[in-house]
C-alpha positions in Angstrom: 9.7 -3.7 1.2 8.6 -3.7 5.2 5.1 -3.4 6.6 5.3 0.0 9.0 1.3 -0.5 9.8 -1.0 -3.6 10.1 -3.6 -5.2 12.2 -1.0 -7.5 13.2 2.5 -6.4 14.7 5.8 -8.3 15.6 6.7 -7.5 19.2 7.9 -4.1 20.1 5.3 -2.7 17.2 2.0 -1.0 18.0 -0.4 -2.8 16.1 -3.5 -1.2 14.8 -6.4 -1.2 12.1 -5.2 0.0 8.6 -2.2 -0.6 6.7 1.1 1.2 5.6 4.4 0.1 3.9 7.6 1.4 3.2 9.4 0.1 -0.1 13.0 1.4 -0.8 14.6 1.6 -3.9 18.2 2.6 -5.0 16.5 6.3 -5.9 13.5 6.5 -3.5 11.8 5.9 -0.2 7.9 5.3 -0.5 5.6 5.2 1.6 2.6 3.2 1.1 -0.7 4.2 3.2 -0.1 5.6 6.5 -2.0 3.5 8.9 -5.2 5.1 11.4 -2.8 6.1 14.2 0.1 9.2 13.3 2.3 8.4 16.9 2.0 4.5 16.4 2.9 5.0 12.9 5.9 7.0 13.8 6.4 4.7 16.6 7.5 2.0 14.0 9.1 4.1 11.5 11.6 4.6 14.3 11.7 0.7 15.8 11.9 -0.5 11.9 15.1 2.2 11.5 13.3 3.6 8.9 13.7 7.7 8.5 10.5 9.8 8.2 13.1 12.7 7.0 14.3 9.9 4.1 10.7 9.1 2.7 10.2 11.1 -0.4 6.6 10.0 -1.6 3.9 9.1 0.3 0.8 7.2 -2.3 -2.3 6.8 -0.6 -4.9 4.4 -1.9 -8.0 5.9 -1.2 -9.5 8.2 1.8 -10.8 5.6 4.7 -8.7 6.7 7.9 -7.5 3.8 8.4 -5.1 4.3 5.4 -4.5 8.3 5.8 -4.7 8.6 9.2 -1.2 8.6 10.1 -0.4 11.1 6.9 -0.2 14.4 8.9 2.0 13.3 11.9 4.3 12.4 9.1 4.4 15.3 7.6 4.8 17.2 10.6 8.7 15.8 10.5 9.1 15.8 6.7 7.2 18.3 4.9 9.1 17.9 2.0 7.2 14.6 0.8 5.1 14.3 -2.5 1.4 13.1 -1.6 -0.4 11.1 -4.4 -3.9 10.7 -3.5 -6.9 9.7 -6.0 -8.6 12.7 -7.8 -12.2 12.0 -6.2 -10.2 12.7 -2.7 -12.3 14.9 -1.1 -11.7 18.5 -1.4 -11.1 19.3 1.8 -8.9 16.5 2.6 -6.7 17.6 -0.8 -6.6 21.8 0.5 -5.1 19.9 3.6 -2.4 18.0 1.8 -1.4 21.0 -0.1 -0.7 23.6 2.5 1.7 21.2 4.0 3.5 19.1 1.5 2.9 19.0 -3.1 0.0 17.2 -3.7 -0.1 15.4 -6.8 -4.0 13.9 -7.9 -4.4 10.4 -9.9 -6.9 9.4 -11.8 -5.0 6.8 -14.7 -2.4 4.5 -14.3 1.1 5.8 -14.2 4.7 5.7 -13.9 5.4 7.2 -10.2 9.5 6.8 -10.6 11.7 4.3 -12.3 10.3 1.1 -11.5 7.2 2.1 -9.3 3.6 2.4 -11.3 0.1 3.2 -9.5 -2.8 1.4 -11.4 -5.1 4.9 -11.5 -7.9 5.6 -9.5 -10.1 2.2 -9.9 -13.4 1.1 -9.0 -17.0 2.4 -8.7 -17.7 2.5 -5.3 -14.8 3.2 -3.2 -12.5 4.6 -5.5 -8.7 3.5 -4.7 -5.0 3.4 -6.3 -3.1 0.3 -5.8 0.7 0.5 -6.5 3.3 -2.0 -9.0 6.2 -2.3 -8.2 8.5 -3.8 -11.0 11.0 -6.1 -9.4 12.9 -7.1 -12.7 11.5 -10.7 -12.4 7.8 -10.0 -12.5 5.5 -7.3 -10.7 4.1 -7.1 -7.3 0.7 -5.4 -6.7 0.7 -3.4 -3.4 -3.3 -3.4 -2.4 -4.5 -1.4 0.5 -8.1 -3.1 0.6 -9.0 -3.7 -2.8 -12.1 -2.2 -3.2 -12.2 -2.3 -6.5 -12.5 -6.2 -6.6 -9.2 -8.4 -8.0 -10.3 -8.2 -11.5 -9.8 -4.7 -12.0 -6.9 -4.2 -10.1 -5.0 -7.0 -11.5 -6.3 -6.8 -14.9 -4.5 -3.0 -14.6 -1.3 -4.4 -13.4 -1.3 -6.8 -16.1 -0.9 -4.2 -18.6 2.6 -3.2 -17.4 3.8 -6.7 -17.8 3.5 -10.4 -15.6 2.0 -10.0 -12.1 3.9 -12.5 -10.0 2.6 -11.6 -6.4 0.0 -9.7 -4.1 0.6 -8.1 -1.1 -2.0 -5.9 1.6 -5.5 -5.9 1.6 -7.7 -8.1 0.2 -11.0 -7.4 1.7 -13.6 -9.4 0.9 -12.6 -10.8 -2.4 -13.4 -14.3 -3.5 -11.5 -14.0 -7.0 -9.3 -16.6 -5.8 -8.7 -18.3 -9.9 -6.8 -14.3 -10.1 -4.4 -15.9 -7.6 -3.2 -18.6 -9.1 0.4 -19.2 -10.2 1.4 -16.3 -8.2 4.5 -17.1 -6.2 3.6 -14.1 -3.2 0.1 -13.9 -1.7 1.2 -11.4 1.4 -2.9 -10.9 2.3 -2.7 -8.7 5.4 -5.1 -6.2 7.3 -8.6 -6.2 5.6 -8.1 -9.8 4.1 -11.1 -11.6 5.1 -10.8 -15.1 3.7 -7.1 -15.9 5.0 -8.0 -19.6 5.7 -9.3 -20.1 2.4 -6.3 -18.4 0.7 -3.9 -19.8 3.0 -5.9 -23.6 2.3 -5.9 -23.2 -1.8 -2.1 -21.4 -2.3 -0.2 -23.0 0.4 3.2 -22.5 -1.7 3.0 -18.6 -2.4 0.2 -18.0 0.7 2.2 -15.3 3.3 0.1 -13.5 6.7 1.9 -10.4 6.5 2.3 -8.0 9.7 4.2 -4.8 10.7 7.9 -5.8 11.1 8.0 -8.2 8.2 10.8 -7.4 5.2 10.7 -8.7 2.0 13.4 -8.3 -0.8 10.8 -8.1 -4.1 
């Protein structure tokens, strides 16, 4: 797995608000999110030596621009790409997706590919898909802000088996007892209590930023 988009870039990186992440597997090339920015999402598609003509699916997690943003300009090069979005996308955001790639809606949890699950469409505010990815050795939740609160989100994962790390977004959330005994906490981009995580989970605790590769 490498972060593509994130507040917080390694040199030669455009940095920007949102978050996107690529995650390769021995059958597919997914794209998490697609930052707020299509050229500076390109931009380090290209520097990472990551192929927008490889990526087959592209999951958003829900509709702020600071996740979908860079979706178009993407498909632009690769029109062949499966979208997932959330069913309560808007409608015309979802017409948009489908005259240039297949758009496939969400709304429960769901095996995406061999190995690769999206929880559903959670929460009841900002509504938003967070992805599991199975690693053989436990599961990793891929957040993009976590809207829905922890609880939800991880309760979900837990369903496909034993969560063993976090990585994205993390907005606001103060859930921190749903953190313990993970050995990952990647909290990038939205994550507003870093310090605090970082202070409580200094073992599994990771500041995540474009650039940065992780076998899972």
């Amino acid at each position: 797995m490498t972060i593509v988009y994130d507040n917080e870039a390694e040199e030669g990186l455009i940095r920007g608000w949102g978050f996107s992440c690529h995650i390769k597997t021995e059958e597919e090339n997914i794209l998490f999110d697609t930052g707020g920015d299509g050229r500076a999402l390109l931009h380090n598609l290209r520097m990472l030596d990551i192929s927008s003509q490889e990526i087959t699916k592209v999951i958003l997690s829900h509709e702020h621009g600071d996740h979908t943003g860079g979706l178009f300009a993407l498909l632009n090069t690769n029109p062949e790409i499966e979208v997932y979005v959330p069913v309560s996308f808007s409608k015309r955001l979802k017409n948009e997706i489908a005259s240039q790639a297949r758009l496939i809606e969400v709304s429960e949890a769901q095996e995406i590919c061999r190995n690769i699950y999206t929880t559903g469409e959670l929460g009841s505010g900002v509504r938003e898909q967070s992805l599991i990815v199975d690693s053989g050795s436990g599961l990793y939740v891929i957040t993009g802000c976590s809207h829905p609160g922890l609880t939800e989100i991880m309760g979900t994962a837990s369903k496909f088996g034993t969560v063993v790390g976090i990585i994205g977004g993390l907005h606001g959330s103060t859930e921190y007892d749903l953190l313990k005994g993970l050995n990952l906490i990647g909290a990038g981009h939205c994550t507003a209590h870093k310090k605090e995580i970082a202070r409580k989970f200094p073992d599994a605790f990771l500041e995540i930023g474009a650039g940065l590769s992780l076998e899972l």
